[in-house]
OpenMM code with the backbone's topology and positions (N, CA, C; nanometers):
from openmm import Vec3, app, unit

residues = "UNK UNK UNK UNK UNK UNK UNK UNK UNK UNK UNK UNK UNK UNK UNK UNK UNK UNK UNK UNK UNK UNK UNK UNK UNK UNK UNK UNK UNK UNK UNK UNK UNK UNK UNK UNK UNK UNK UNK UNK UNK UNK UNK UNK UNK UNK UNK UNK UNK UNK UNK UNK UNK UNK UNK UNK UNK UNK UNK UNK UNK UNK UNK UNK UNK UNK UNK UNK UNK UNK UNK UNK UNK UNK UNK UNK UNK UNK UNK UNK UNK UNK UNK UNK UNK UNK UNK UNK UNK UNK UNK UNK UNK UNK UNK UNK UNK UNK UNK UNK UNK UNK UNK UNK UNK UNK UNK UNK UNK UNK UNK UNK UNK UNK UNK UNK UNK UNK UNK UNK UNK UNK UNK UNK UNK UNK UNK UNK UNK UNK UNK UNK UNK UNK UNK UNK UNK UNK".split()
positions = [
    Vec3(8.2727, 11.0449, 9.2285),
    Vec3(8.3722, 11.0422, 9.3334),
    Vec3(8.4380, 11.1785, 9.3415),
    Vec3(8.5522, 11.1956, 9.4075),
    Vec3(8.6301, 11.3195, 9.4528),
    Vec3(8.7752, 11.2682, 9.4760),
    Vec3(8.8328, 11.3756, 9.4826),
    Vec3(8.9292, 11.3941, 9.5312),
    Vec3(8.9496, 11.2651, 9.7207),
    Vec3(9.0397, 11.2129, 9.6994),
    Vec3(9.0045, 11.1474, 9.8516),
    Vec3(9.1790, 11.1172, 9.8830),
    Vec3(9.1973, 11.0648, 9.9907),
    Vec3(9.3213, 11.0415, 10.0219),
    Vec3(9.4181, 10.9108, 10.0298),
    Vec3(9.5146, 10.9175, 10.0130),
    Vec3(9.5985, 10.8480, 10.0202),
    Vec3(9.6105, 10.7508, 10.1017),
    Vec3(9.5810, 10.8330, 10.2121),
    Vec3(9.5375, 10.6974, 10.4111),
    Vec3(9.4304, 10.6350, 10.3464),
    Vec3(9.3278, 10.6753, 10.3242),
    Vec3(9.2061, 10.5926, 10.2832),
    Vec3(9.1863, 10.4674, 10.2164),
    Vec3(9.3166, 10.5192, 10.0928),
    Vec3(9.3154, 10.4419, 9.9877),
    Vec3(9.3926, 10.2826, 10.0196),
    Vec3(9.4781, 10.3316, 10.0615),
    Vec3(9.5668, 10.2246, 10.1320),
    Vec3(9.5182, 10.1583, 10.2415),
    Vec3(9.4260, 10.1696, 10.3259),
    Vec3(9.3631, 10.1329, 10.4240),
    Vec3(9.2591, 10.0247, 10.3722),
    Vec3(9.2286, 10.0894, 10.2965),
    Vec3(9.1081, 10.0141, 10.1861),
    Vec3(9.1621, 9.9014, 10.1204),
    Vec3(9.2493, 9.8958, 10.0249),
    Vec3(9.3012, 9.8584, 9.9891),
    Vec3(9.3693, 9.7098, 10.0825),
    Vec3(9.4422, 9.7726, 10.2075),
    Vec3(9.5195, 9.6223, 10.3136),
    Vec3(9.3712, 9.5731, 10.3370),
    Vec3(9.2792, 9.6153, 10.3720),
    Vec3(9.1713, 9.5629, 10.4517),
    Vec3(9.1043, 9.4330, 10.3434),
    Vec3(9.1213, 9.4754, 10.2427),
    Vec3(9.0682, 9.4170, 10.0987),
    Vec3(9.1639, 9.2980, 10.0596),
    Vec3(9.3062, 9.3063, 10.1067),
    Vec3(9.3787, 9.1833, 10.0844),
    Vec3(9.4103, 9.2715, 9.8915),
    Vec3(9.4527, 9.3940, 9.8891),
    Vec3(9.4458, 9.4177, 9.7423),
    Vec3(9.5811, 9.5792, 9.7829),
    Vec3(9.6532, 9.5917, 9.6482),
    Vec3(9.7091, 9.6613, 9.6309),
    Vec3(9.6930, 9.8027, 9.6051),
    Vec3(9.7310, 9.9261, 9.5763),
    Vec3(9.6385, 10.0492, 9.5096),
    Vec3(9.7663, 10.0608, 9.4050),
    Vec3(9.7458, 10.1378, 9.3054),
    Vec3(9.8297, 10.1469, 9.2071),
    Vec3(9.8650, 10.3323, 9.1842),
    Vec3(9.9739, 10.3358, 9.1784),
    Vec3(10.0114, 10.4608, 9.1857),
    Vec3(10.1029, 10.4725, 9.0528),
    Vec3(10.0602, 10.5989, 8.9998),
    Vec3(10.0714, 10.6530, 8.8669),
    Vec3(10.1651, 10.7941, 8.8118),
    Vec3(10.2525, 10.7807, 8.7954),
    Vec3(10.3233, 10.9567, 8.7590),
    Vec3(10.2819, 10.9937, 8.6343),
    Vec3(10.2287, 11.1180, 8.6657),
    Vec3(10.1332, 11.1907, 8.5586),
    Vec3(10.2518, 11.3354, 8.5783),
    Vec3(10.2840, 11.3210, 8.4505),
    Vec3(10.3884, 11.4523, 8.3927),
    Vec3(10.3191, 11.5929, 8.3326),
    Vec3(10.1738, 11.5699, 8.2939),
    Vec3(10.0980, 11.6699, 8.2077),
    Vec3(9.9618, 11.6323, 8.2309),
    Vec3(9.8939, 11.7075, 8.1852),
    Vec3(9.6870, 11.6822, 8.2272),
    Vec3(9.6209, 11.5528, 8.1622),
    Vec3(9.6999, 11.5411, 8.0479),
    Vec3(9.7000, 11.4174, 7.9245),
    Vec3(9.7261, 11.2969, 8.0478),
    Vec3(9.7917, 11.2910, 8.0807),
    Vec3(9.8460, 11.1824, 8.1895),
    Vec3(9.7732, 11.1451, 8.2661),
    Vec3(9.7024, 11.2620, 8.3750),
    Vec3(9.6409, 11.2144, 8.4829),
    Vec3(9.5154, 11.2058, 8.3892),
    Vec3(9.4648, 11.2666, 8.2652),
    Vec3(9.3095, 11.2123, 8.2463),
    Vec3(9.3506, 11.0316, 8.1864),
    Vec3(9.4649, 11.0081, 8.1371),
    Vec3(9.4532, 10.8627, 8.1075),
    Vec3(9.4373, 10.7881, 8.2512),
    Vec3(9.5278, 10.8380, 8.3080),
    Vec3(9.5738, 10.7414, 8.5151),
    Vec3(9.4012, 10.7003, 8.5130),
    Vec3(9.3015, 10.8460, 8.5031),
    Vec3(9.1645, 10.8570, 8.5765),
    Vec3(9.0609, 10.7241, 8.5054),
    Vec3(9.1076, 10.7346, 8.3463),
    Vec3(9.0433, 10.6390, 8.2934),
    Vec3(9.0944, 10.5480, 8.2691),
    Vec3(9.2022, 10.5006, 8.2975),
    Vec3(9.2466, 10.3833, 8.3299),
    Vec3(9.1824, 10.3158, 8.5017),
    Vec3(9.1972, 10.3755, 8.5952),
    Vec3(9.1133, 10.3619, 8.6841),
    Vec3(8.9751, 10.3367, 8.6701),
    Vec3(8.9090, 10.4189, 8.5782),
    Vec3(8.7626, 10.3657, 8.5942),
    Vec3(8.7224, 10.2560, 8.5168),
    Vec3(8.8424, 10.2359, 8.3771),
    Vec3(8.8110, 10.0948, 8.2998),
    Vec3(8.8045, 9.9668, 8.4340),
    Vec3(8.9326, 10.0066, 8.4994),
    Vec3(8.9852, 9.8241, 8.5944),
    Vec3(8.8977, 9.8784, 8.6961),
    Vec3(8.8044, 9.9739, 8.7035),
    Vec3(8.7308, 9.9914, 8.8838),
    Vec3(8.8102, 9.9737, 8.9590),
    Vec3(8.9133, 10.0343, 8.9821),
    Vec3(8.9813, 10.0781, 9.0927),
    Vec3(9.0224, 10.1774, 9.1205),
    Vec3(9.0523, 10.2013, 9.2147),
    Vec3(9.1104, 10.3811, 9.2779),
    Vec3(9.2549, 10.3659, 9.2446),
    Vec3(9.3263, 10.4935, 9.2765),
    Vec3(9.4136, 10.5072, 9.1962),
    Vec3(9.4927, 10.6659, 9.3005),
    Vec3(9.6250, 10.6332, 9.2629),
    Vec3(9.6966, 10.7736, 9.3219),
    Vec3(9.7481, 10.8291, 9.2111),
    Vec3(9.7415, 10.9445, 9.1841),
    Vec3(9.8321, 10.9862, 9.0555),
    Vec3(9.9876, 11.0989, 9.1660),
    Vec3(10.0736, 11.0238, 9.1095),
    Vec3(10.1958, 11.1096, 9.1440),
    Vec3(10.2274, 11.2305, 9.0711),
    Vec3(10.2755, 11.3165, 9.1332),
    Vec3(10.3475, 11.4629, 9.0574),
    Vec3(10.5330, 11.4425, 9.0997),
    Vec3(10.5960, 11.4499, 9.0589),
    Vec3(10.7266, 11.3958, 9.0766),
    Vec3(10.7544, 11.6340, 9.0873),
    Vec3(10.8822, 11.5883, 9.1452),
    Vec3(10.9405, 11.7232, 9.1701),
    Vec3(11.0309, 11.7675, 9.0379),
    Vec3(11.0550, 11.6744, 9.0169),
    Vec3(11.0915, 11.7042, 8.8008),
    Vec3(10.9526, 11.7249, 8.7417),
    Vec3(10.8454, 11.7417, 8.7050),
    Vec3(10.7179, 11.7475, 8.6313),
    Vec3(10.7380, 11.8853, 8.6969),
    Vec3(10.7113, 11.9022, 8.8382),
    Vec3(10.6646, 12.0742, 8.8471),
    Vec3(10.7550, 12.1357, 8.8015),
    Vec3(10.9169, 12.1141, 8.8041),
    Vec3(11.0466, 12.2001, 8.7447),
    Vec3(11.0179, 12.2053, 8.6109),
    Vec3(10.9505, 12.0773, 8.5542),
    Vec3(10.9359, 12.1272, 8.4177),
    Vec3(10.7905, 12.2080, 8.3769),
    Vec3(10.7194, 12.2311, 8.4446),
    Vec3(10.5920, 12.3120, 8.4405),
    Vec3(10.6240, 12.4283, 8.5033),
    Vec3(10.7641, 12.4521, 8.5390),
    Vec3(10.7870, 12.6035, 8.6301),
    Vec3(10.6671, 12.6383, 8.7722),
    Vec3(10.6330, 12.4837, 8.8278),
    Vec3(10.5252, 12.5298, 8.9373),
    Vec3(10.4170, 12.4225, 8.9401),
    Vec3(10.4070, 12.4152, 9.0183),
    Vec3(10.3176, 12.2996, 9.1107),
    Vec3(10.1661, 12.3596, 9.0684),
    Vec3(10.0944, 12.4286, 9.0969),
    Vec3(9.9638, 12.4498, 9.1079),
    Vec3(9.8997, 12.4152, 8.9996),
    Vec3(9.9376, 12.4567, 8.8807),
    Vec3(9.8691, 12.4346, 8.7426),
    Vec3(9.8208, 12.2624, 8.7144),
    Vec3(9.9497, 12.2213, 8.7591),
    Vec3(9.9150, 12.0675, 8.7010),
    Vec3(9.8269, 12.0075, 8.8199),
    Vec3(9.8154, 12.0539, 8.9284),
    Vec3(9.7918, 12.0316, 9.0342),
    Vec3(9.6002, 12.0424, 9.0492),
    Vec3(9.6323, 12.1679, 9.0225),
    Vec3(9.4410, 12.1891, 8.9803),
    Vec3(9.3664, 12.1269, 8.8801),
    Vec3(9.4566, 12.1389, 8.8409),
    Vec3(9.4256, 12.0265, 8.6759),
    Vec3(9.4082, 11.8679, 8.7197),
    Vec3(9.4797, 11.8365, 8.8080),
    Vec3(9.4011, 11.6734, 8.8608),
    Vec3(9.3069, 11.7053, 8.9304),
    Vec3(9.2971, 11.7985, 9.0160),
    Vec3(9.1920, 11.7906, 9.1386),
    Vec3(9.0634, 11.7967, 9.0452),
    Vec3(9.0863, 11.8662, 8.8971),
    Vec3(8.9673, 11.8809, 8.8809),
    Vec3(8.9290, 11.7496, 8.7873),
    Vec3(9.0475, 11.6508, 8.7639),
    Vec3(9.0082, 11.5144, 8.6646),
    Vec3(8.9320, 11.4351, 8.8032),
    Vec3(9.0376, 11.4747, 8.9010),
    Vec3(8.9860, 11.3346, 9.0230),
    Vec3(8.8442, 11.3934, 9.0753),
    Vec3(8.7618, 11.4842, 9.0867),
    Vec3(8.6107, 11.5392, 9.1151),
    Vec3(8.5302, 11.4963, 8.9982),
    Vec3(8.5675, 11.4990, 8.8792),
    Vec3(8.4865, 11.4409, 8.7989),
    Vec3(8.5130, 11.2769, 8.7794),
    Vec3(8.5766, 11.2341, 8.8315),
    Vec3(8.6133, 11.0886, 8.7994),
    Vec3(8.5157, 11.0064, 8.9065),
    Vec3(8.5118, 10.8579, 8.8298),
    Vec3(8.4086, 10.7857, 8.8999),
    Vec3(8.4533, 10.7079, 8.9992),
    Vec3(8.6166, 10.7063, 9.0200),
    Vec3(8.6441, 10.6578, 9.1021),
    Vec3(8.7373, 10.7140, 9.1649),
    Vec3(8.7948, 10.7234, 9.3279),
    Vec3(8.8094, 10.7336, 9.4161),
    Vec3(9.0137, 10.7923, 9.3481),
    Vec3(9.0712, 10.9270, 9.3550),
    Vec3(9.1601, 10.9570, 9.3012),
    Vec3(9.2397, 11.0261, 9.4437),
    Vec3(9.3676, 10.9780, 9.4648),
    Vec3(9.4568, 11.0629, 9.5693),
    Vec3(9.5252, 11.1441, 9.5073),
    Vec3(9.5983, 11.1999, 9.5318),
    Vec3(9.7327, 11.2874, 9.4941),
    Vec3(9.8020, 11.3002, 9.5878),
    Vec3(9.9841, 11.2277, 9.5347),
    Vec3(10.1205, 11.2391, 9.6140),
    Vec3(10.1639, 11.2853, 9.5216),
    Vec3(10.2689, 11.3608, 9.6080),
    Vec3(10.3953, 11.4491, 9.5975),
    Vec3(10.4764, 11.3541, 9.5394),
    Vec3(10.5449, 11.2976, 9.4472),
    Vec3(10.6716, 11.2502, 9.4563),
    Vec3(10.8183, 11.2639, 9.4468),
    Vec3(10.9113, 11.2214, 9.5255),
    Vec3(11.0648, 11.2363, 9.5564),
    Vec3(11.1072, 11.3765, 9.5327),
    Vec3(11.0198, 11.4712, 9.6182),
    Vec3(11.0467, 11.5875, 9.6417),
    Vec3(11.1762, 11.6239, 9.7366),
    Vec3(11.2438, 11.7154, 9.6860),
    Vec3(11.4162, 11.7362, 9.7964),
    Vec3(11.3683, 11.8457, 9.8295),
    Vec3(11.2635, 11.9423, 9.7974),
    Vec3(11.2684, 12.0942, 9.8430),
    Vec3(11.1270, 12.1174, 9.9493),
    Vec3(11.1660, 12.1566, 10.0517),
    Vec3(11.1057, 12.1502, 10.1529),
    Vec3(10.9934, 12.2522, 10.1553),
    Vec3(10.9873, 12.3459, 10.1201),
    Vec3(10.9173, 12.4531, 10.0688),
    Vec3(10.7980, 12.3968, 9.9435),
    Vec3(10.8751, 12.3162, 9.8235),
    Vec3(10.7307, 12.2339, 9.7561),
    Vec3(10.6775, 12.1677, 9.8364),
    Vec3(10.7105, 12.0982, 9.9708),
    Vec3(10.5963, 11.9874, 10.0010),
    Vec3(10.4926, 12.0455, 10.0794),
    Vec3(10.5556, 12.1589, 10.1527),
    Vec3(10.4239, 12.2370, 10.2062),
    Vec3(10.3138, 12.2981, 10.0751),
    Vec3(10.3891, 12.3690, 9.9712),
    Vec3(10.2932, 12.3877, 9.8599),
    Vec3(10.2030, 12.2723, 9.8306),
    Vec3(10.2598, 12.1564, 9.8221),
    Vec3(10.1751, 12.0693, 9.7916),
    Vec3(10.0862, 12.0609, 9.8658),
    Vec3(10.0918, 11.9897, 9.9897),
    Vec3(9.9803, 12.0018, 10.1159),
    Vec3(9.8359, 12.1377, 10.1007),
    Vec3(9.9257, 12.2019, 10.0465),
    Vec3(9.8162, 12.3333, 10.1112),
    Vec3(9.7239, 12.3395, 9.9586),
    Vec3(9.7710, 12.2178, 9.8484),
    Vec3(9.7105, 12.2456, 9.7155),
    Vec3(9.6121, 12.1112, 9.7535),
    Vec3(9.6284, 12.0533, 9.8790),
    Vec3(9.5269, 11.9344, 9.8664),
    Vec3(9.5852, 11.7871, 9.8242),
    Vec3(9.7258, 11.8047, 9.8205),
    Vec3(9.7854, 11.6202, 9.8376),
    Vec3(9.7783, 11.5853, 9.9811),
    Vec3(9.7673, 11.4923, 9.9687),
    Vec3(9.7020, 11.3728, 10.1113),
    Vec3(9.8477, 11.2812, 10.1065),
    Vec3(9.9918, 11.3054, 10.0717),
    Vec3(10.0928, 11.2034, 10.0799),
    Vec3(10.1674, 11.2924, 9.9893),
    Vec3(10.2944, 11.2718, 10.0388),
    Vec3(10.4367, 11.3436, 10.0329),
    Vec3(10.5299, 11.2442, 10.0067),
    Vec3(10.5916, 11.2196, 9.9330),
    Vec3(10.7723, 11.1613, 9.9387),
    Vec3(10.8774, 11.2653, 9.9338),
    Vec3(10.9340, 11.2399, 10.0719),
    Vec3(11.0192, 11.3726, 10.0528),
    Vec3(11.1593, 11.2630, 10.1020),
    Vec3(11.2369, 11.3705, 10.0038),
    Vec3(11.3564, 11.2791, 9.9774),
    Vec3(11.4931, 11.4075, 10.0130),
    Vec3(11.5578, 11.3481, 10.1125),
    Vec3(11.6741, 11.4357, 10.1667),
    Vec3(11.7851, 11.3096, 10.1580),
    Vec3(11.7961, 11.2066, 10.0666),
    Vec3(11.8734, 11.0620, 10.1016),
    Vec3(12.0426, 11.1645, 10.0748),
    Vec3(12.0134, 11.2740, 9.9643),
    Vec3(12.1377, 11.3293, 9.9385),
    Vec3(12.2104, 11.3618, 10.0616),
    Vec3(12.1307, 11.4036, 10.1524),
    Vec3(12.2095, 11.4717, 10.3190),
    Vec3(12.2862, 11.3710, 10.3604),
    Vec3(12.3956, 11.3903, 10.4748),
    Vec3(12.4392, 11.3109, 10.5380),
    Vec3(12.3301, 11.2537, 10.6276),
    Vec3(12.3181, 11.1424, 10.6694),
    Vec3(12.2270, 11.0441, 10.7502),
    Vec3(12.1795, 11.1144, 10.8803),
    Vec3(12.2558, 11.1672, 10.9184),
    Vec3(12.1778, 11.2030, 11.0425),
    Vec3(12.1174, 11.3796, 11.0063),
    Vec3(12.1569, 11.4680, 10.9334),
    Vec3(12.1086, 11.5253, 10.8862),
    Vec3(11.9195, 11.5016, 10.8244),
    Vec3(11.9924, 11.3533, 10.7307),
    Vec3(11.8786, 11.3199, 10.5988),
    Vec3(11.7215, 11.3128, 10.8014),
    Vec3(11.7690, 11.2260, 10.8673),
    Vec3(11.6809, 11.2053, 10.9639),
    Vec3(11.5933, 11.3543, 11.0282),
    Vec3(11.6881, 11.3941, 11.0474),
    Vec3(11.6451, 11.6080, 11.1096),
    Vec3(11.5606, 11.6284, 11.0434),
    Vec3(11.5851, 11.6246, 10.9161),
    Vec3(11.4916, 11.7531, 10.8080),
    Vec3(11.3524, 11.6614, 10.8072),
    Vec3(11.3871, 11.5158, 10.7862),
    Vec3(11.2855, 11.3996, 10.7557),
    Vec3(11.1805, 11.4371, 10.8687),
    Vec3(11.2264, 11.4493, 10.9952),
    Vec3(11.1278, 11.4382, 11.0718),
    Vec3(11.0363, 11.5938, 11.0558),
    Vec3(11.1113, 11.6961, 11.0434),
    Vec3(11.0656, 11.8396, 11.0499),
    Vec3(10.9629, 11.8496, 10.9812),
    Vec3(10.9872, 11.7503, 10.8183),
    Vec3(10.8829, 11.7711, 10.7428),
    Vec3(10.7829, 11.6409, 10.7649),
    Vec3(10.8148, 11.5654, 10.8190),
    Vec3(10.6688, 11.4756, 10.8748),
    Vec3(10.6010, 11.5098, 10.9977),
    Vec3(10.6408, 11.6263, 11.0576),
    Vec3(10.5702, 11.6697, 11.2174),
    Vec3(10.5276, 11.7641, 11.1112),
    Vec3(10.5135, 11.8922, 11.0010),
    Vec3(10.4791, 11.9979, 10.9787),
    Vec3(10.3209, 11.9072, 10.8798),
    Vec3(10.3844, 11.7934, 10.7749),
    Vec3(10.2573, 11.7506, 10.6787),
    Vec3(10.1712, 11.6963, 10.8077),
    Vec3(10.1984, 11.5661, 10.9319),
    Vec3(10.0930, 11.5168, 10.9880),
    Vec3(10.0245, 11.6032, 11.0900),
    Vec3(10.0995, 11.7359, 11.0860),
    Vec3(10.0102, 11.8398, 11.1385),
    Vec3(9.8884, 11.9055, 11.0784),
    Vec3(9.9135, 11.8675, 10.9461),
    Vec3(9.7702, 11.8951, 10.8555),
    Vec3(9.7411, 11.7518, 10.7612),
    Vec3(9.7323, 11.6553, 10.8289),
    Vec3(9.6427, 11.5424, 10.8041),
    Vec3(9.7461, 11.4570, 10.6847),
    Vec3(9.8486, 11.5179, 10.6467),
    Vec3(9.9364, 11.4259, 10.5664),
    Vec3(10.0333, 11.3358, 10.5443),
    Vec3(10.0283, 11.2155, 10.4787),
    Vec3(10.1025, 11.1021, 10.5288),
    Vec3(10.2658, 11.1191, 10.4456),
    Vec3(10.3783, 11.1367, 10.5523),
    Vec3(10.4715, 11.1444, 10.4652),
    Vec3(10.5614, 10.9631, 10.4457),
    Vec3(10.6227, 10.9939, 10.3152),
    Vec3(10.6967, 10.8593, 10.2732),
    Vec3(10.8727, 10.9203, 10.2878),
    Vec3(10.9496, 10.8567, 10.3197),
    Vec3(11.1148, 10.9069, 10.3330),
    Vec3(11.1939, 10.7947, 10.2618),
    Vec3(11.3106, 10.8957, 10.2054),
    Vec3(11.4081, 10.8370, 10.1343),
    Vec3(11.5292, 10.8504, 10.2254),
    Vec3(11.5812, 10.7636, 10.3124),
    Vec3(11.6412, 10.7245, 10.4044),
    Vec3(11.7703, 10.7048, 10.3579),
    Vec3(11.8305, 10.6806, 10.2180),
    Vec3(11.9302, 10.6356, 10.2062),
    Vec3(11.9158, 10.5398, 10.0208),
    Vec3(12.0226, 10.5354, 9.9745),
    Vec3(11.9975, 10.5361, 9.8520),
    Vec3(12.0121, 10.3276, 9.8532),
] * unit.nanometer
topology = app.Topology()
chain = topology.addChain("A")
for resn in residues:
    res = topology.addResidue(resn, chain)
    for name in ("N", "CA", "C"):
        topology.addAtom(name, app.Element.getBySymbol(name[0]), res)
């Protein structure tokens, strides 16, 4: 299998009458368990990167390449989301590293604010094929 997406997975998944299971992987140790935990139960699988994991890795890419390259060797079907990202600037990094799904979280803004930025960054990801998730409010 490969690297595949998030729409897919979930699509697959409703059509199937079945759930997908999504995973926060903090270090490479993590996402190679998520991968083989996935291929023990044969199922696909999303592994999350939370916006605390890259602060604590000083940077997105490392851990980032480091799944793309567990989910290409893995036998089953691996996404990668962004998770409860506040900085608008990581979620484009992310996108452009090959996540297929974003949670971007502005719930801190005032409400009609949190809505502005929400949309800015779901017209910029579904402009390059990515599904965003919003934190609307706590």
């Amino acid at each position: 299998m490969t690297l595949t997406t998030t729409a897919s997975l979930i699509s697959s998944a409703y059509e199937e009458g079945r759930g997908v299971a999504a995973f926060n992987a903090i270090n490479l140790e993590t996402v190679e368990a998520i991968a083989t935990g996935a291929e023990t139960a044969n199922r696909p699988v999303i592994v999350q990167i939370s916006e605390n994991a890259v602060r604590y890795h000083r940077g997105l890419a490392p851990l980032a390449q480091a799944a793309i390259a567990v989910a290409s060797g893995s036998t089953m079907p691996i996404a990668l989301h962004l998770d409860h990202a506040t900085d608008e600037r990581l979620v484009g990094i992310a996108v452009d590293l090959g996540f297929s799904s974003v949670m971007y979280d502005a719930s801190q803004l005032p409400y009609e604010d949190n809505l502005a930025r929400t949309a800015a960054v779901a017209r910029r990801c579904h402009d390059r094929g990515a599904h965003v998730e919003a934190e609307l409010g706590e």
